[in-house]
N, C-alpha and C positions, 0 to 999 in steps of 0.2 A: 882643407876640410877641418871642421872642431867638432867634438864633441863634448856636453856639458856632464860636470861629475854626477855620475851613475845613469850615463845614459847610454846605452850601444849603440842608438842610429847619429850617424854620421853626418854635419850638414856642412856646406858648399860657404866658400866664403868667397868674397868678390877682391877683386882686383884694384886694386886704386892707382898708386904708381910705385914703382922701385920693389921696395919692400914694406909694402900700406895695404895692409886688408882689410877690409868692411866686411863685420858682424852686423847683418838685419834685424834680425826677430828678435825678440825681448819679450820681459825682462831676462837679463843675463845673467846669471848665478855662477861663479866658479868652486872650484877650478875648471878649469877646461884642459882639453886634451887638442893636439892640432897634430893632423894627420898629412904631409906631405910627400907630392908622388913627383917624378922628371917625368919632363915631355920626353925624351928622348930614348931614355930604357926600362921607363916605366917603375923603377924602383921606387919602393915606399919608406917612409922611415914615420915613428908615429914615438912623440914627446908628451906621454902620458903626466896630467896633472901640470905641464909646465905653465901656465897661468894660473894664479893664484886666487883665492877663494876673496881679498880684498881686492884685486887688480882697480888700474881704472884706463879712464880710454887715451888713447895716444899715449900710453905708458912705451917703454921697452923689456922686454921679457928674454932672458936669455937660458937657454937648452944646448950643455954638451954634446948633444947627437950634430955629426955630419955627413952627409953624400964621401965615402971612398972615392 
């Protein structure tokens, strides 16, 4: 999930392959926030701001937060 900066509702991102996600709706303004849950225990970890307010597409963005 992402959210774009100053927004609380939370939107769904798709799945492409590996580690490739498709953002639909536009235009896209950052930063953005990306919200990530496990299938398996459900736990969430949520990388506030880490997309940048310049980003662009198929970039790589990196966030010190990991899964214990």
């Amino acid at each position: 999930m992402y959210a774009q900066a100053n927004s609380a509702q939370w939107q769904d991102m798709k799945h492409i392959w590996g580690a490739t996600w498709s953002l639909t709706p536009g235009p896209l303004v950052g930063p953005f926030s990306v919200r990530l849950t496990t299938l398996t225990t459900k736990k969430t970890l949520s990388a506030q701001d880490v997309i940048p307010r310049n980003w662009t597409p198929k970039a790589t963005y990196t966030s010190r937060l990991n899964f214990a």
